[in-house]
C-alpha positions in Angstrom: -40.1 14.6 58.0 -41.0 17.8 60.3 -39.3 20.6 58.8 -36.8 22.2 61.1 -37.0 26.3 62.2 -33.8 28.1 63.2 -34.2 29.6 66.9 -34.1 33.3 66.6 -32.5 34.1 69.9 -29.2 31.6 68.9 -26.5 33.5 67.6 -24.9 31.3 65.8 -28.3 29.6 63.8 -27.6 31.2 61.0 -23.6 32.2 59.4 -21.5 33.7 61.7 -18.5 34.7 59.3 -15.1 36.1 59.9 -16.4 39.5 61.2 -17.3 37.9 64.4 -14.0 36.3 64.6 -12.4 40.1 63.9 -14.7 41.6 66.9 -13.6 39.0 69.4 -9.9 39.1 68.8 -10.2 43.3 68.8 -12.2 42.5 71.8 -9.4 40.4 73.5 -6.4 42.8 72.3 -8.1 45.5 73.9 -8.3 43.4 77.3 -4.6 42.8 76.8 -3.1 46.5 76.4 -5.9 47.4 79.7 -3.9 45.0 81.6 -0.4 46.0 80.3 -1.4 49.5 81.4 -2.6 48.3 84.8 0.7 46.2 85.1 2.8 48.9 84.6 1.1 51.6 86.5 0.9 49.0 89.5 4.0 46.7 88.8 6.4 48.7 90.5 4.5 49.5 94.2 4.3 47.3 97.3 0.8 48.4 97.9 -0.3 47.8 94.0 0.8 44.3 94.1 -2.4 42.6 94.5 -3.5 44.5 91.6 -0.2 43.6 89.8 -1.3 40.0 89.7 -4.3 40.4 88.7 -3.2 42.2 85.4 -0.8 39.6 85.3 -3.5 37.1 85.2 -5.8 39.1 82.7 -2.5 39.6 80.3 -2.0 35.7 80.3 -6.0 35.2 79.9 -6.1 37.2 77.1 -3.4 36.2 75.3 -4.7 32.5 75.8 -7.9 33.3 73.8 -6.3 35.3 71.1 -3.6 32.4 70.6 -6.3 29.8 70.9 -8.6 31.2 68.2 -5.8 31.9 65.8 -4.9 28.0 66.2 -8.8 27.6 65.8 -9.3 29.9 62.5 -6.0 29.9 60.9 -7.7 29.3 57.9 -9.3 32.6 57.5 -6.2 35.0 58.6 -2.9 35.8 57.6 -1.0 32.5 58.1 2.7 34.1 58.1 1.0 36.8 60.7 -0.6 34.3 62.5 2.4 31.3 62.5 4.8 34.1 63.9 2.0 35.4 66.7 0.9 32.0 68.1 4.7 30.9 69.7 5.0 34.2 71.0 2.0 34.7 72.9 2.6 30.9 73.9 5.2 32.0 75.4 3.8 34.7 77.1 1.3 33.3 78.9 3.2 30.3 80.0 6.3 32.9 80.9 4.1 34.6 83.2 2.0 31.3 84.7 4.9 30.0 86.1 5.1 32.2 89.4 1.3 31.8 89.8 1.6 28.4 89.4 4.3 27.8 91.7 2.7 29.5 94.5 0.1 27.5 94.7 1.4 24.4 94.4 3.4 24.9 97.4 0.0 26.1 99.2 -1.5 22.7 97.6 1.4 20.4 99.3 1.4 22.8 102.9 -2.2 22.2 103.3 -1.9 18.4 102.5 0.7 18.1 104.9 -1.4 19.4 107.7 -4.5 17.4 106.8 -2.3 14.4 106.5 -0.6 14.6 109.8 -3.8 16.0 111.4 -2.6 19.2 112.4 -4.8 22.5 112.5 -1.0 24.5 112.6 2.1 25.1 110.5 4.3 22.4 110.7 6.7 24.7 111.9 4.2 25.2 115.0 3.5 21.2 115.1 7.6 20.8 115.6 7.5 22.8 118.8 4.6 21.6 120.0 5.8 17.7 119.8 9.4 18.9 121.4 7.6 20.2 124.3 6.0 17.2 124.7 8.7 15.6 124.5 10.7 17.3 127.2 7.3 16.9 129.6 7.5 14.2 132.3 6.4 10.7 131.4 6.9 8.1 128.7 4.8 8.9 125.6 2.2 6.9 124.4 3.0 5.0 121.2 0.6 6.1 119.1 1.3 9.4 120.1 4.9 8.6 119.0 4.2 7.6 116.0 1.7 10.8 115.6 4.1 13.2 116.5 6.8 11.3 114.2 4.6 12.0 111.1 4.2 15.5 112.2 7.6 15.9 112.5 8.9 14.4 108.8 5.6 16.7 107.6 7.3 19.4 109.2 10.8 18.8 107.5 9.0 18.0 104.0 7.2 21.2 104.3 10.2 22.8 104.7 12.0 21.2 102.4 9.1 22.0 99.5 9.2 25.9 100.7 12.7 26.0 100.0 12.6 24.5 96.8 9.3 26.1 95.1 9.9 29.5 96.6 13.5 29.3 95.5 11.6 28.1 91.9 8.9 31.3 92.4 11.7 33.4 92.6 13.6 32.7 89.9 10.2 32.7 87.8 9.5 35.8 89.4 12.6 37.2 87.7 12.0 35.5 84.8 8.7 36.6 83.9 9.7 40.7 85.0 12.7 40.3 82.6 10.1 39.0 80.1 7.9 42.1 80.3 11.2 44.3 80.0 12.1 42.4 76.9 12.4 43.8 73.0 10.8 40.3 72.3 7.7 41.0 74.5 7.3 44.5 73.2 7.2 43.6 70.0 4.4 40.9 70.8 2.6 44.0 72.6 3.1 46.2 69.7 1.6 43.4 67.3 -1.5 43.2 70.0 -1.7 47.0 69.5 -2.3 47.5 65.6 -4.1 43.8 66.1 -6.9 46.0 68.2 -7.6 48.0 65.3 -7.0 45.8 62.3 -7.0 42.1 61.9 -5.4 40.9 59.0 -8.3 38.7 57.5 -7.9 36.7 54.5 -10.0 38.0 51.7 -12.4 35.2 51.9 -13.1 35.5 55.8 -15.7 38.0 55.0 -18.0 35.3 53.8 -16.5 32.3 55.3 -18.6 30.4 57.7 -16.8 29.8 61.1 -18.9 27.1 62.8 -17.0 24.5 60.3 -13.6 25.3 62.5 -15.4 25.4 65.4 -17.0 22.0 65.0 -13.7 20.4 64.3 -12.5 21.9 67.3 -15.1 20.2 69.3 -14.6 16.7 67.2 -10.9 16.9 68.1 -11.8 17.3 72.0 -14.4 14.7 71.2 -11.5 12.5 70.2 -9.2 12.9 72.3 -12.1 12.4 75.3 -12.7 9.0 73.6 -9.5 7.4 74.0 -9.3 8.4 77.1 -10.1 4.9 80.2 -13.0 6.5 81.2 -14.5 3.5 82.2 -11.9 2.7 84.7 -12.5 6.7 85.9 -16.0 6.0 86.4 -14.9 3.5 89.4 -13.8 5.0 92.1 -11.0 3.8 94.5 -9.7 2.4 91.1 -6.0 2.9 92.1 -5.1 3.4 88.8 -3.3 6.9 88.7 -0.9 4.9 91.5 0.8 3.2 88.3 4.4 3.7 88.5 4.4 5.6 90.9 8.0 4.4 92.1 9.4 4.7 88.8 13.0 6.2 88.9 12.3 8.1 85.9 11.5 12.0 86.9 9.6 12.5 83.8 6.3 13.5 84.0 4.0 10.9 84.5 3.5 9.4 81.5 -0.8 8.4 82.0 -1.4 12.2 82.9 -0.4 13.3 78.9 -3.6 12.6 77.4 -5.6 14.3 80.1 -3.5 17.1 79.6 -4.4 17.5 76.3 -7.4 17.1 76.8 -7.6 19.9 79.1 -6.1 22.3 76.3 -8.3 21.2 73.9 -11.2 22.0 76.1 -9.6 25.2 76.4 -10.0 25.5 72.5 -13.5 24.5 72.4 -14.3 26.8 74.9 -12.7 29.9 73.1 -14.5 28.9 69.8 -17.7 28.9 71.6 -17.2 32.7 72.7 -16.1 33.1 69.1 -19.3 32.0 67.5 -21.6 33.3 70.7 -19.7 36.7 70.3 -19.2 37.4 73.8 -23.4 36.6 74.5 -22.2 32.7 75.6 -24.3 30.7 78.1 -22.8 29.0 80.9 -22.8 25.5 79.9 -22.6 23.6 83.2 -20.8 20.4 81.5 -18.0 22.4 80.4 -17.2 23.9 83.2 -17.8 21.5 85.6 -15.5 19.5 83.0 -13.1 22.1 83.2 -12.8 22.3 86.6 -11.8 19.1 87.2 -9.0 18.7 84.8 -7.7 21.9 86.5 -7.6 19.9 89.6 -6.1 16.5 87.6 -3.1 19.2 86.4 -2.8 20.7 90.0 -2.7 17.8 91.4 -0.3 15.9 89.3 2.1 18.6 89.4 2.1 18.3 93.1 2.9 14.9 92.8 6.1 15.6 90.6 7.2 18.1 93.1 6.7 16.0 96.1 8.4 13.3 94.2 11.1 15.4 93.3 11.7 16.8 96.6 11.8 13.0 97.8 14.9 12.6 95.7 16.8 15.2 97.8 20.1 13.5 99.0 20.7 13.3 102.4 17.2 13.5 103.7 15.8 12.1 107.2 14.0 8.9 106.6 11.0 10.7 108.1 10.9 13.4 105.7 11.6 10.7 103.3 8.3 9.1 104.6 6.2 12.1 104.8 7.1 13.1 100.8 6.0 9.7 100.1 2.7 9.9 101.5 2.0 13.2 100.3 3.1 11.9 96.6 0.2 9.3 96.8 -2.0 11.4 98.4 -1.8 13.9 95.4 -1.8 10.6 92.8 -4.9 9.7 94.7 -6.2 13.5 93.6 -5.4 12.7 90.1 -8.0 9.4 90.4 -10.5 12.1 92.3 -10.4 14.4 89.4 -10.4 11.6 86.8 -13.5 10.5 88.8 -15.2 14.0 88.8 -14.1 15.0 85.1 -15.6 11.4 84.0 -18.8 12.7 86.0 -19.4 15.8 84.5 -19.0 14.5 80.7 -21.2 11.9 80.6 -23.8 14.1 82.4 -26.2 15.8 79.4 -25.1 19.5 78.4 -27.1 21.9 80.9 -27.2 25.4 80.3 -28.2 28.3 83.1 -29.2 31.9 82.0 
């Protein structure tokens, strides 16, 4: 049997032990008090709030990977210290997603209702440009009717979601600046703080090899990836994410869960790889690509919900009934697209660019 050499330029050929793990988490609380500082010295202008966001989004990036890899490599720190830090930056980041994440599922559902009703305007626009018609001289022609009927429930829906998900946006708007005002959240920051200068280790992380954890972070994405239909992914058209979709329950759907999880546990794999590659990590193409498209599955199945739940408005005009019904398969019919592309990109062989 040929004997095997160790590549000199991989980082992680020979033991990477719980100093690397201790650099990357000072790395990451670091990141996290730079974007508390940029929050607050931008939070509070009109003209800093593009910059707000983005600390916003760095603060709940950061707080991602240091939860992640202290769900990774529990073994090797403090588990009181790192059983009390995990919920709280959990709730953190998802505290602060919501706003994101409502805005642009309302962008996702506005620009689905133009493609669908194939208008290049607002449906605000579209509604005064078929009531002109209207009042213009001559019987309409009856696919034109029908056109401009579409348009017009698209119109109503699209109002109808704005109302609803900015109302949402607002409230999580609140939400998230009463958050950052909170003792609760300042005592996760202050936690962050001494964690950027001391990480409390166990005594035996110093010698501890971390590519163990790592790989049984991969095995349980590896898992979870197994039981997942991709075969039936693999076809496309397969109709399959359209299963109960007229169920009465408003749960989320129940197929989605799995693909969810997936999805987090990609996440995990991910942050162990920049762990073990300590911050040098190559792009691998199949992750990302892989990535990618379970962001899509979870955009697009949480468009679904909220056209489904906007569909179960009382009182609503059988046209905008309509419209909200098309839209909610529509989206399902994203969820197959991004099964599709996800099934894709994992069977492809890894790839890595420079």
């Amino acid at each position: 049997m040929a004997q095997q050499h160790l590549d000199p330029t991989d980082p992680t050929a020979g033991v990477v032990t719980g100093e690397s793990l201790a650099g990357y988490l000072r790395a990451q609380a670091t990141e996290f008090l730079r974007a508390l500082r940029l929050h607050r010295e931008t939070g509070g202008s009109a003209a800093g709030a593009g910059e707000s966001v983005d600390a916003a989004r760095a603060l709940r990036r950061s707080a991602r990977r240091i939860s992640g890899s202290l769900h990774t490599f529990r073994p090797l720190l403090d588990p009181d210290w790192s059983e009390e830090m995990r919920p709280e930056l959990a709730w953190l980041s998802g505290t602060l997603g919501l706003e994101h994440a409502y805005e642009g599922r309302l962008e996702r559902l506005l620009l689905a209702l133009h493609r669908l009703s194939g208008a290049a305007v607002f449906p605000a626009q579209a509604v005064a440009t078929t009531s002109a018609s209207a009042n213009s001289a001559g019987p309409a022609h009856p696919a034109a009717q029908e056109r401009g009927n579409l348009t017009v429930g698209a119109a109503k829906a699209g109002a109808l979601l704005e109302r609803q998900l900015t109302l949402a946006r607002t409230r999580a708007h609140s939400t998230a600046l009463q958050a950052l005002g909170s003792s609760r959240f300042h005592a996760v920051a202050d936690k962050v703080a001494v964690l950027a200068s001391e990480v409390p280790l166990t005594p035996a992380a110093a010698t501890t090899d971390l590519r163990p954890p790592a790989a049984a972070a991969e095995e349980r994405l590896t898992d979870a990836v197994t039981a997942l239909p991709l075969v039936t992914a693999g076809h496309p058209y397969n109709a399959e994410a359209l299963v109960h979709g007229l169920s009465p329950d408003p749960a989320p759907h129940p197929q989605d869960g799995p693909w969810h999880q997936v999805r987090l546990l990609l996440r995990l794999h991910r942050y162990a790889r920049e762990v073990l590659h300590g911050g040098k990590l190559p792009v691998e193409v199949r992750l990302l690509t892989a990535g990618q498209a379970l962001n899509r599955h979870r955009d697009a199945s949480e468009a679904a919900a909220a056209a489904a739940q906007a569909a179960r408005t009382p009182r609503i005009a059988p046209a905008t009934a309509y419209a909200l019904g098309v839209l909610h398969a529509d989206q399902r019919h994203e969820v197959e697209a991004a099964r599709f592309a996800f099934q894709q990109a994992w069977q492809k062989q890894t790839a890595k660019v420079p």
